[in-house]
N, C-alpha and C positions, 0 to 999 in steps of 0.2 A: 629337259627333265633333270631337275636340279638331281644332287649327292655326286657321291665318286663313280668315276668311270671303270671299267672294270680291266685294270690293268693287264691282265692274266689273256682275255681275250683278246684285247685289243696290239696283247705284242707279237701275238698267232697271227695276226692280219698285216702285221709289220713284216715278220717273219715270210710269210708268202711271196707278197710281194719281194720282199727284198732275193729271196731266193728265184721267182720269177723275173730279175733281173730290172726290175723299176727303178726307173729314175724321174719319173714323173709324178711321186708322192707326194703331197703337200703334206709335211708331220706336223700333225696337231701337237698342243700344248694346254697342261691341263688349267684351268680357271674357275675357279668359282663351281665348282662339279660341273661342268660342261668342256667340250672340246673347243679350244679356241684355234680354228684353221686361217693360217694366211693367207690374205688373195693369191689372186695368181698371180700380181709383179709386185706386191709388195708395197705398192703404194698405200699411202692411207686415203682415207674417204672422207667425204666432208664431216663437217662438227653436227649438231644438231641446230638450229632446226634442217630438217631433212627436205630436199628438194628433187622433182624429177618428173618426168622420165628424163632422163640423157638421148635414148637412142629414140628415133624415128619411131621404128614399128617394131614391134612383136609379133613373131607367127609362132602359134602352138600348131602342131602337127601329131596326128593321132596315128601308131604305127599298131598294127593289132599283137605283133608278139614280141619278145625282150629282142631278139635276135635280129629284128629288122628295126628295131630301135636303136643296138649296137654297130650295125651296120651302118645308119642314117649318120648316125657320128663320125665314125670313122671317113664318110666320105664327104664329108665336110656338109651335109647336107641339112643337119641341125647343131646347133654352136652347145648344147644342153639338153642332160636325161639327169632325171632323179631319182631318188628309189631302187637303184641298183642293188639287188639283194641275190645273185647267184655269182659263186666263186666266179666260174670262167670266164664271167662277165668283166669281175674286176681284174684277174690275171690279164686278161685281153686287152683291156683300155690301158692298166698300168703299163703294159707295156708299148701302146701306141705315142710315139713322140710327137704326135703334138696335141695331147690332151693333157689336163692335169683331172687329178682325181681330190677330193676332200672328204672328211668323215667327221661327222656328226653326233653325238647325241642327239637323241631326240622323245620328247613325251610322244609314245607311242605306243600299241599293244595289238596281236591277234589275239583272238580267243575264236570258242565257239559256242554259240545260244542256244536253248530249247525252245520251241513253244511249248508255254505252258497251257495254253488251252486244251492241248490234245491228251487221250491217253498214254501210259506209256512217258512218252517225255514230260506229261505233266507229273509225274512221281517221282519225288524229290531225292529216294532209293535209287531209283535209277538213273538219274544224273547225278549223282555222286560216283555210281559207280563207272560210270562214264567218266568222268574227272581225272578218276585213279585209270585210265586204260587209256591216257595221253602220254604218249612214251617222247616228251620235252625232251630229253638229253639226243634219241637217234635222229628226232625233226634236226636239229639244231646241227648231229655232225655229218646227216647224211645227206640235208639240201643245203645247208649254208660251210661246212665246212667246218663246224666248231666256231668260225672266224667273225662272222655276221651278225649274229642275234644272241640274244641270251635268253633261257628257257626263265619261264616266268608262273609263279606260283601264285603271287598275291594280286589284284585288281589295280589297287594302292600301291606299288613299288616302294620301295625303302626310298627312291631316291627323290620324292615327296616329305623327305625330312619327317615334321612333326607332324603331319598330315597324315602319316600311314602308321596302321596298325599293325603290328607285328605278333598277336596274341590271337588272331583268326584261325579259324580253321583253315586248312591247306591240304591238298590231294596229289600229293607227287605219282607218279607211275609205280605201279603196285596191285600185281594181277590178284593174286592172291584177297586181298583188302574189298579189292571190286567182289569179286565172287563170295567174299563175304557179307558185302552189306546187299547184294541180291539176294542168297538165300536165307538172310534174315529178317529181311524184307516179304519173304514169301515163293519167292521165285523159285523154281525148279525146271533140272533139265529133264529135258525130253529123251527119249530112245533114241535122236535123230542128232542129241548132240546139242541141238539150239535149247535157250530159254523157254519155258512154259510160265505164264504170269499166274498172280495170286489168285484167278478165278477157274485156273486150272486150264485158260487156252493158251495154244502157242502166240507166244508175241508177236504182234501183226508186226510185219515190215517195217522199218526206222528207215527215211529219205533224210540223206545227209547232202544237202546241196552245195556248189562248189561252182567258182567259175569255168569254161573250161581251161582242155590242157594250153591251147592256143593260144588264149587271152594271159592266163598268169599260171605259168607250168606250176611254179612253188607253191601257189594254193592248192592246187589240183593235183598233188601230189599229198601235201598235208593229209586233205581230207584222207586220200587214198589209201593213206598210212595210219590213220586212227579210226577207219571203218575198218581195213584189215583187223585191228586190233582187237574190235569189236566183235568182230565173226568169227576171232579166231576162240572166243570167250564162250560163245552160243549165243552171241545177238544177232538177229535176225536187221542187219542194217545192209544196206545198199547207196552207194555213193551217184549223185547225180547231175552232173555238170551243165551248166545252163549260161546262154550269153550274162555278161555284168552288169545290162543296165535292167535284164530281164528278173535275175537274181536281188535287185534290188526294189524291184517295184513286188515280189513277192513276200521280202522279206518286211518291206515298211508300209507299204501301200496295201499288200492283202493278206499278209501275217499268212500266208500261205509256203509251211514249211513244217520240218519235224526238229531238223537242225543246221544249222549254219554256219558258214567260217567267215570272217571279215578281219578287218583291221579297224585301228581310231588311231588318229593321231594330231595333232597340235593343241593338246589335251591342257595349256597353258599352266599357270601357279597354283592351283586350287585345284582339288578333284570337285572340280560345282560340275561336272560331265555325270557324277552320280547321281542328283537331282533326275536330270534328264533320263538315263538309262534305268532308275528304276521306280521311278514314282507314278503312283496309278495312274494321275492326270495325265501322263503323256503315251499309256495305253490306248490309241486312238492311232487310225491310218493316220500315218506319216510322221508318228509321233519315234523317239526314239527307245520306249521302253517297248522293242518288238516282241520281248519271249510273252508279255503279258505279267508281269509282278506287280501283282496285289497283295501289300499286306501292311494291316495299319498302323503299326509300331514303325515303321520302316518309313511309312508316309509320315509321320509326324516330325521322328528325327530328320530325315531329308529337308520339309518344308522348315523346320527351326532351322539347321543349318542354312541354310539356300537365300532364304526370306527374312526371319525374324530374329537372330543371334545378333546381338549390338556387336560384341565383341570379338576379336579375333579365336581368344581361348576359349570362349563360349560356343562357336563354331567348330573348333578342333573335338569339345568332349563329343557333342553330337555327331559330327563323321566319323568318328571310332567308331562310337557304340553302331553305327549304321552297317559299317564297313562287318560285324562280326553277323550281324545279321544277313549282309549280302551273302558271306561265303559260307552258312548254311543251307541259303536258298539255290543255290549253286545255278541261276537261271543262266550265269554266263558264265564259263571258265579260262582263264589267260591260259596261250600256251606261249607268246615270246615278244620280247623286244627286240627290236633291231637300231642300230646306226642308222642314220642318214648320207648314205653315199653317194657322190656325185659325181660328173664326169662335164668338165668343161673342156671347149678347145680353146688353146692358146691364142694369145689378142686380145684377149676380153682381160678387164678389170675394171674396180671398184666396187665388184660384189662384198657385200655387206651381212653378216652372216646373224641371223635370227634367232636368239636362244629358243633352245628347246624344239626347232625347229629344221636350221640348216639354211643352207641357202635360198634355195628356189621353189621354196612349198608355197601354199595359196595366202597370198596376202603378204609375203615377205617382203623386207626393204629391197634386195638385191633388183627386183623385177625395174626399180628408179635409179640404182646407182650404177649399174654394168654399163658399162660402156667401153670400145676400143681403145687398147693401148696408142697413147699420140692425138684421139681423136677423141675430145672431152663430151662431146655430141655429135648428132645424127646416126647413123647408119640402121642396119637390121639385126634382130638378134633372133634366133630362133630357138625353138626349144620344141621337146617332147610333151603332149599334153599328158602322157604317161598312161591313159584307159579311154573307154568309152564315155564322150559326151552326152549327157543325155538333155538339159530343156535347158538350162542357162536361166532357169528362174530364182532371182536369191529370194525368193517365198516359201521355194518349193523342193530346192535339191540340196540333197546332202552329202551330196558325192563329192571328195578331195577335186577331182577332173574335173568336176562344173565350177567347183569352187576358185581354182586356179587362175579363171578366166574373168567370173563372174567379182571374184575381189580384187580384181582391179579397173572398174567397172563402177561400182556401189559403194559406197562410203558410210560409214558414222559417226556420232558427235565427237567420238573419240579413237583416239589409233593406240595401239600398243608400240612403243618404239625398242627397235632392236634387241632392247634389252628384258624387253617385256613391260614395261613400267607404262602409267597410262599418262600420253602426251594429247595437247589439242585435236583433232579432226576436224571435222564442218563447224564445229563451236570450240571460239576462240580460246573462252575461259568459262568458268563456271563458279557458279557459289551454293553451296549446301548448307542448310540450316535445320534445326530439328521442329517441327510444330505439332502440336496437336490439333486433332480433327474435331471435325464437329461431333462426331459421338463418342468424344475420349479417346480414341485410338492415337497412339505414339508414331508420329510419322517424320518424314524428309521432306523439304521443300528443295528441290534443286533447277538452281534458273542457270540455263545455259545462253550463254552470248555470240550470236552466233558468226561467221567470218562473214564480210558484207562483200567481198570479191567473188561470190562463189555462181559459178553460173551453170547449167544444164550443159549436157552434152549438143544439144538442139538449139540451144542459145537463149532457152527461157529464165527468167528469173528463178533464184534458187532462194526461199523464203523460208520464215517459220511455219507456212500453212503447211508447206510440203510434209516437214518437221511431224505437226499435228495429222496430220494425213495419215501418214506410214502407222506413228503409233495406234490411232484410233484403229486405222484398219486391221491391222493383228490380231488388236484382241475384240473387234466385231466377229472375227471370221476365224479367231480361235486355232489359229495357225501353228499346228506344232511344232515348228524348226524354231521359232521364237517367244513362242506364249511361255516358258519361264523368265525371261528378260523381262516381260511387262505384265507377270501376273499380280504383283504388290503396286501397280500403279491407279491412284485414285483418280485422278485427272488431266490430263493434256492442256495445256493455255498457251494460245498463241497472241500476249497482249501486243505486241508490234512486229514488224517484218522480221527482226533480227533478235527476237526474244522471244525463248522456249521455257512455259516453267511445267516442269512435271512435279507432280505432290505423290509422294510415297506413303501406302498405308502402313508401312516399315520404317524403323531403324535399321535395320539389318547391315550385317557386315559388306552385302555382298551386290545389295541392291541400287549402288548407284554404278559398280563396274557393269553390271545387267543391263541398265537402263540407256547405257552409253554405246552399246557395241551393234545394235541393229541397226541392219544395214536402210538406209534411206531412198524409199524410192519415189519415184515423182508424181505429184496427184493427179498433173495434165497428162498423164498417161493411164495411170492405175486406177483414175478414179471408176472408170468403168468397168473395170476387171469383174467387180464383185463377187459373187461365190463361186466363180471360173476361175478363181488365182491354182489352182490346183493345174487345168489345160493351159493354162495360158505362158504362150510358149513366145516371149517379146521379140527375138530376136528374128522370128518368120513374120510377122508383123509388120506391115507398112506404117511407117509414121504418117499420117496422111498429109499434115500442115506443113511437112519441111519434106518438099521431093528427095528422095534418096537415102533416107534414114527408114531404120525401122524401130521397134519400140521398144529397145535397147538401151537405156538411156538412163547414166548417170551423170555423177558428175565428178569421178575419177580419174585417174593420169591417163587412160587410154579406153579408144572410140572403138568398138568392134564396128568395121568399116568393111570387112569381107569374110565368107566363111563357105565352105561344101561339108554337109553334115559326114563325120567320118571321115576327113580328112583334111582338115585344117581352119584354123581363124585368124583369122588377119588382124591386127590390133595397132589403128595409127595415135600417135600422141596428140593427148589434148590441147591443141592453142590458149586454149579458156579456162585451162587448170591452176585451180586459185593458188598451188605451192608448185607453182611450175619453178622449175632454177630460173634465176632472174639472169643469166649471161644464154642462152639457149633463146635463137631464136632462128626466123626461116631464112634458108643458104641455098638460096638460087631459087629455083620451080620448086613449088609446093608436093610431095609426096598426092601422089593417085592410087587409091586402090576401087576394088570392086566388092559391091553388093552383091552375091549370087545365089541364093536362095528363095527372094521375091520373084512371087510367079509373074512376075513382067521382065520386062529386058533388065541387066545389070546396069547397074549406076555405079560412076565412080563418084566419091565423094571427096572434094579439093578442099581440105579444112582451111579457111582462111576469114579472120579476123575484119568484120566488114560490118561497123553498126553494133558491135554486141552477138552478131548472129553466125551462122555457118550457110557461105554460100556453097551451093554444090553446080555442078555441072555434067552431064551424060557425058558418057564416052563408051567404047569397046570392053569387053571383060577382058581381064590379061590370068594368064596359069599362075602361078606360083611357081618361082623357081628351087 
């Protein structure tokens, strides 16, 4: 998240530690408005182009609460957690020797949503006054310590440069303000203390869902502390803690809610996340505008922005003027940003750090460049999946956790590299040209070239049908995690195996980085998916034409090659991956892992290079160490 870091905060968290006697702190250095953190020894890391994996296997391990995640580390039993956001987490690690810790910027944000469907939360009186009874500064010194996050007013942060609006409306903490605009709004109290609404009944009950304490104490406390807030006002609100993959199948899947807390984050260069979060189109289960925002000034600047602005500064006036409309409508309210903290154990280097990111968030470089000190390749790296797994579908989940796994996994024509900048993916290179349509409309022609080394995880050919496959099938099936990437798209051509030309019914500023980032999945798998992509859960899935595989299948740096739902996935490197580092190759007996979720006996699966293809062979299941 580009701009200045917030000096003031960040020497409080200097301060601690150092007073907690650390000597384990990697001090950042400021750069370009981001944190730039040193590896852990210092080395540097290769040049571009980017190659990898280095290590063997990947294991993500799902620990349910921060404290057996802190624990897992300390006892060497995972090498990596991210997202460390409670003090005595980090006094505890800084001070274990042989961990190091790094900190981050990062484009990130909690807030909390309405449905606007409902009464009540749909009255836009009462979500303001909601707004104002988010007490930002006591969240901020009473669960993070002052030291961790920064209370956050505007959607847009300042630190989106010319992107963000500073002339918005804004609802600091302000009881007073609240109990204003309710009873001028209508509202009155009762004898009993609580609100009575404009029709003169008590206000029904407000459900403020929450994960629980278990899963993420700091959520479950937030809520805690702004429903307190609430009740203490005369709203009739009640806090409701719900498992986090349950929480989110109500929040996107059945908009079954009043109000809700979450997070977003690797929000990249562009607020183009605003498109998404509030344009009507994506009103729709599974879409990500959950509170329900309909409204057509709102839709139109978004859709120019998003779609139709040639320009970059023609882009910028319409996300203003968007941005003053969101924070009237108040469907979502920021209460914080946080750092990106991290906790590695010593050994490890060449992590590679992500702007706006950090290291080990979903899709980052480090997951190809970590590797042991002395030991340029092989071994195992483990890490914290950080929450509940839920389908591992990239059709269907929008979960950071699913994503963690599933983007390294899936790929698209294009990568972001380290630096955020968009470098090659699955197509080599590209050319865009501007054409007109057949009915006058101003468009993009963009033919992408695509890498001819690229092969399946299964060992199928990796083509341009594939290519045309994925696209068409998004927007037959109107898929919301992706139908703004391919809403301006006129037509799919697959004229040869290694040529991709997609036709834009846009100019647009924004529409060929859209067009490039969905992720690709395989037709000899998905073709039969059809309007199941919703259930269809790959990874439980028997491959049926390759014994041992299930329908998991990319053509990414790493194979999920074993998994027990809820406690871990096994992740072996690809032999077949087309940016494999060209010195990395197999050293002695082939890594074996296990399949254990197919309801037949486990399968190891022996990735080895034989014809183009991946031969497997049976074997015993083994635990995870």
């Amino acid at each position: 998240m580009g701009g200045r870091c917030n000096y003031r905060i960040f020497a409080s968290v200097l301060l601690i530690l150092m007073i907690a006697g650390s000597t384990q702190l990697l001090v950042p250095t400021y750069l370009d408005g981001y944190l730039a953190v040193p590896v852990a020894c210092g080395q540097p890391v290769d040049e571009y182009p980017l190659h990898g994996p280095r290590i063997d296997e990947l294991i993500f391990k799902y620990y349910a609460t921060p404290d057996a995640q802190v624990a897992a580390i300390q006892r060497g039993e995972i090498d990596e957690m991210s997202d460390i956001i409670r003090v005595k987490d980090i006094e505890v690690l800084s001070k274990d020797p042989n961990i190091n810790m790094t900190f981050n910027l990062q484009t990130h944000y909690c807030y909390i949503a309405f449905n606007l469907r409902r009464d009540t939360t749909g009255d836009v009186n009462f979500r303001k006054a909601v707004a104002y009874l988010i007490p930002r500064e006591q969240i901020a010194n009473e669960l993070f310590g002052g030291v961790v996050v920064t209370p956050m007013l505007y959607e847009v942060p300042p630190s989106f440069g010319k992107w963000y609006n500073p002339n918005v409306k804004t609802y600091p903490y302000n009881v007073e303000q609240a109990k204003k605009v309710l009873e001028e709004a209508g509202y009155t109290l009762g004898s009993d203390g609580m609100y009575v609404d404009p029709t003169g009944r008590p206000m029904r009950e407000i459900s403020f869902i929450s994960p629980t304490q278990e899963e993420a104490p700091t959520s479950f406390e937030i809520v805690r502390i702004i429903t307190d807030s609430m009740r203490s006002m005369g709203i009739n609100a009640k806090q409701e803690a719900v498992a986090f993959d349950a929480l989110l199948t109500r929040v996107y899947t059945d908009r079954d809610f009043d109000i809700y807390f979450l997070c977003v984050s690797n929000l990249g260069k562009y607020p183009r996340w605003l498109f998404d979060f509030y344009h009507s189109s994506l009103d729709v289960p599974d879409g990500d505008n959950s509170p329900g925002v309909r409204n057509d000034e709102l839709d139109r600047l978004l859709t120019q922005f998003r779609h139709e602005d040639e320009t970059e500064e023609q882009a910028r006036e319409d996300v203003l003027k968007a941005q003053e409309i969101i924070a009237d409508i108040v469907a979502r309210t920021p209460v914080y940003s946080r750092y990106q903290i991290e906790a590695t154990r010593k050994g490890w280097t060449g992590q590679m750090v992500s702007r706006g990111q950090g290291y080990f968030a979903p899709g980052a470089w480090a997951w190809l460049t970590v590797h042991r000190e002395g030991q340029p390749f092989g071994g195992t790296f483990s890490a914290s999946v950080g929450g509940r797994v839920r389908t591992l579908n990239p059709m269907f989940d929008t979960g950071a956790y699913d994503q963690k796994i599933w983007n390294l996994i899936y790929e698209g024509l294009a990568f972001s590299d380290p630096e955020g900048e968009l470098i090659p993916g699955l197509a080599a290179s590209w050319d865009v040209e501007d054409v007109i349509l057949t009915d006058s409309t101003l468009g993009k022609k963009i033919t992408y070239h695509l890498n001819q080394n690229v092969t399946w995880q299964d060992g199928a050919k990796f083509t341009s049908k594939d290519v045309k496959f994925t696209y068409d099938y998004v927007i037959q099936q109107q898929i919301p995690l992706w139908l703004p990437n391919v809403e301006q798209i006129e037509s799919v051509e697959a004229p040869d195996d290694y040529t991709v030309v997609i036709t834009q019914k846009s100019r647009g500023f924004f529409v060929f980085l859209d067009a490039s980032f969905v992720p690709i999945v395989p037709e000899h798998i998905w073709r039969d998916v059809g309007e199941n992509w919703r259930q269809f859960v790959p990874s439980q899935e028997v491959r049926p034409t390759v014994p041992g595989l299930t329908k998991e299948i990319g053509t990414g740096p790493f194979i999920l090659t074993e998994f027990k739902q809820d406690e871990y996935w096994r992740m072996t490197w690809n032999p077949l991956y087309f940016r494999r580092h060209p010195s990395k190759t197999f050293q002695g007996e082939p890594t074996s892992v296990t399949q254990s979720l197919i309801p037949v006996a486990a399968v190891v699966i022996v990735a080895l290079i034989a014809a183009g293809y991946l031969v497997v062979r049976r074997a015993k299941p083994k635990a995870v160490g």
